[in-house]
C-alpha positions, 0 to 999 in steps of 0.5 A: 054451868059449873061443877059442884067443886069449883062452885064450893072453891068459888065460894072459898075465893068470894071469902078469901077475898072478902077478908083480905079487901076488909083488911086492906080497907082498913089500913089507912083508917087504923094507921090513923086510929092508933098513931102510927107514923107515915113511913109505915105505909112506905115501909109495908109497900117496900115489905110487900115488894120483897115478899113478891121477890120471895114468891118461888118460895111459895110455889116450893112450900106448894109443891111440897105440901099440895095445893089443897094443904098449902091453901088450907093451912094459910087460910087458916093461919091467916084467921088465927092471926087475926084473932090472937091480935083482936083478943090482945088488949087494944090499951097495950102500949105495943099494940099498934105495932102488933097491927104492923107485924099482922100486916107483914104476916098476912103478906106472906101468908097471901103468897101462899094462897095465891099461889096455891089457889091457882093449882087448886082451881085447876085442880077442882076443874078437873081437866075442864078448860072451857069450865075453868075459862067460866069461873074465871069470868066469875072471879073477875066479876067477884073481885070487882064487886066484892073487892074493889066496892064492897070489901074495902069500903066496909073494912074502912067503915069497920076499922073506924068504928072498931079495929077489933071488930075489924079483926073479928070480921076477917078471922071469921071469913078466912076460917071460913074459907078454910073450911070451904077448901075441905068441902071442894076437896071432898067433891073433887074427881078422885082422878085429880088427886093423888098422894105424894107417896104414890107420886115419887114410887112413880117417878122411881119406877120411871127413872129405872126405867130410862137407866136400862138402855140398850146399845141402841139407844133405846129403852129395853125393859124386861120381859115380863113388862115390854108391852108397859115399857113400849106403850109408855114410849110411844104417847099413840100406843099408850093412848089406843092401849090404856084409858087409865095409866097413869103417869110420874106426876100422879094423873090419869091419862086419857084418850079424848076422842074414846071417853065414853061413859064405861070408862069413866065408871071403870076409872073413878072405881079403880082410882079410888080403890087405890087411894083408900087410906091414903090422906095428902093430895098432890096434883100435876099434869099429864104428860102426853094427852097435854104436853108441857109448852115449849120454853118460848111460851112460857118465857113469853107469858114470864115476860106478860106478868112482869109487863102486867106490873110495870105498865101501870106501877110507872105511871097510874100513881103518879098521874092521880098525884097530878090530877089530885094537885091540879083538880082536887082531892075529890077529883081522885074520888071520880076518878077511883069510881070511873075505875071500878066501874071499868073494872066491872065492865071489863069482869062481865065482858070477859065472863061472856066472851072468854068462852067464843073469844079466847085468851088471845083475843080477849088479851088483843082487845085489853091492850087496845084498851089500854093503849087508847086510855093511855092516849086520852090521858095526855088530853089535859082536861079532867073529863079526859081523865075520867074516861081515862080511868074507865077504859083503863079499868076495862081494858087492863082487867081484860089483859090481866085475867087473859095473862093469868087464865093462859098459863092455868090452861097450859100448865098443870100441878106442880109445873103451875106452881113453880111457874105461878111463883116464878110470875109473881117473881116476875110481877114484883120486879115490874112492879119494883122497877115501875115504881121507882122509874116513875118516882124519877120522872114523876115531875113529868106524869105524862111523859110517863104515860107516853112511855106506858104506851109504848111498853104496851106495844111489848105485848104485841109478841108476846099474844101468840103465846096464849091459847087461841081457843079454850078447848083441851087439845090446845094447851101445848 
């Protein structure tokens, strides 16, 4: 079961992205509606793109702000656009171009929540990995349904009866889900929340501790708090010493294997006590009951992401192109349909295994997958490429949410954010280069297939950087 808190921040993620599938839904219809030329579809594409290279930007504003502020505020900014654009009036000769800059807005603004909206569910998991493993499943589920059949399919139907109630309709779900953050934040475990003044009086307190250094080469603090000083160089006396110290990124330490009950009581009284009257909330991880992973872990994982964005941008788009001209319009509506349908699949094969499995082989089995698709579609027969779409559906939704799930159960706080920001970085880029690799060789769709498969033999290295299990003492 999940907690109280992730169900709220569950809830907040089922409308966030309610609201932005609506909006998604309905830019071809409104393109349509109001006149706006073709280039502008290209020209949101290539805006998006750069806003993906702006991604350590937001990770910044995360790190600055907290995740809990950062995505409060976005959300909400995000529902006032909407609103000011709905209430302008729909005649104005400039108001096409007014739904072209909310669109450009709204990109930046998602950055932010993306960003954000990871460092906030780890935080609302309150160090719960196996818990944070299960809402991930139902996220996958959500996204597939509420995404992919639901949102976008009711933005369309919306947009085309009418584009300001369009806009009302995502206005509402994203002040919606604003208002869900503060209920989340509020059940949240006070040991997950921490304010930034507390924070860098920590990380002061620490660095004049390093600078007191003997001739030895070891750190010699004073008198009065040599017991404080050697337990904090030593993770082992720290932990058999002191279920409660806190660390220079603001969270609480504990020893797992001596958590019992009367500690957990004395830890929520005296965290509590100690952020009476303050307001902000900044989250990081702990240092020693979780370790920061090594550079080639996290390298790996950078390298998953920008894997995870360039197999698909080098070849899915330009394959319908082909089967479109070659089958029909109406073929891309099958083959759309064989897609979702994998999709959900996939979302409730992970709910249900991601648990006994792990990230590892939940991420073996999606590049299976997406490797025996890639096979099939060179098959050049249109039931081929209905399966084609379904396993890939299946088996991509499986790599993504394993690629994701890996770096929220090895990082914490503001190390997940800069990373976070740093993988989009990394996204944008395959994604950039996909993109345009494949507009070269789109006259030959499935030789771009031939070489998708093997770029996903890339991923093959990279598995031993996600966790083999679930549980806490595995995320180094």
């Amino acid at each position: 079961m999940l907690s109280v808190a992730l169900r709220w921040a569950l809830v907040g993620m089922t409308l966030s992205m309610l609201s932005n599938a609506i909006f998604e839904g309905s830019v071809i219809p409104s393109i349509l509606l109001v006149g706006l030329p073709a280039w502008v579809i290209a020209f949101r594409r290539t805006f998006g793109l750069i806003i993906d290279f702006a991604s350590p930007v937001a990770a910044w504003i995360v790190q600055c702000c907290g995740s809990f502020r950062s995505l409060a505020t976005a959300e909400g900014v995000e529902g006032a656009l909407c609103l000011a654009v709905a209430v302008v009036p729909s005649g104005w000769p400039y108001w096409k171009w007014l739904l072209l800059a909310l669109s450009c807005l709204l990109l930046m603004t998602g950055q932010i929540i993306d960003v954000a909206g990871e460092v906030f569910e780890v935080d609302a998991a309150a160090g719960d990995d196996d818990m944070l493993v299960r809402y991930s499943g139902y996220v996958g589920v959500i996204s597939s349904v509420a995404g992919t059949l639901l949102g976008q399919v009711a933005g369309s139907a919306i947009a085309n009866a009418s584009i300001t109630a369009m806009l009302l309709t995502s206005a509402a779900l994203s002040f919606g889900c604003a208002l869900t953050r503060f209920r989340t934040r509020d059940l949240m475990p006070s040991s997950t929340l921490r304010t930034a003044e507390t924070v860098d009086e920590t990380a002061d307190a620490n660095a004049d501790a390093d600078d007191v250094i003997d001739d030895a080469g070891t750190v010699a603090a004073p008198s009065d708090t040599s017991d404080t000083s050697d337990a904090s160089e030593d993770p082992s006396i720290k932990a058999s010493t002191s279920p409660d110290q806190t660390d220079c990124c603001g969270h609480v330490e504990h020893d797992h294997a001596d958590r019992n009950d009367d500690e957990r009581d004395h830890h929520t009284h005296h965290t509590s006590t100690e952020r009476s009257g303050q307001s902000d909330e900044q989250t990081t991880r702990p240092a020693t009951s979780r370790p920061r992973p090594s550079s080639l872990t996290t390298t790996k994982l950078f390298v998953a992401s920008l894997l995870l964005a360039l197999i698909p941008s080098l070849w899915t788009s330009y394959a319908l192109l082909g089967l479109g001209a070659t089958y029909g319009g109406d073929a891309l509506t099958i083959l759309y349909a064989c897609g979702g349908i994998g999709s959900i699949i996939g979302s409730f094969v992970y709910m249900r295994g991601s648990h006994r499995l792990g990230m590892r082989r939940i991420a073996t089995i999606g590049i299976a997958a997406t490797a025996v698709s890639l096979i099939i579609v060179l098959i050049p027969a249109l039931p081929a490429a209905c399966v084609t779409w379904l396993i890939n559906g299946f088996g991509y939704g499986l790599l993504a949410q394993a690629v994701i799930v890996s770096r929220q159960l090895l990082l914490h706080g503001n190390d997940l954010a800069r990373f976070s920001g740093r993988s989009r970085f990394a996204f944008a880029i395959g994604s950039a280069v996909g993109t345009w690799g494949g507009w070269l060789g789109s006259a030959h769709w499935r030789l771009l297939a031939a070489i998708a498969l093997v770029l996903c033999a890339g991923f093959v290295p990279l598995l031993r950087a996600m966790p083999h299990t679930t549980t806490s003492s595995h995320r180094a």
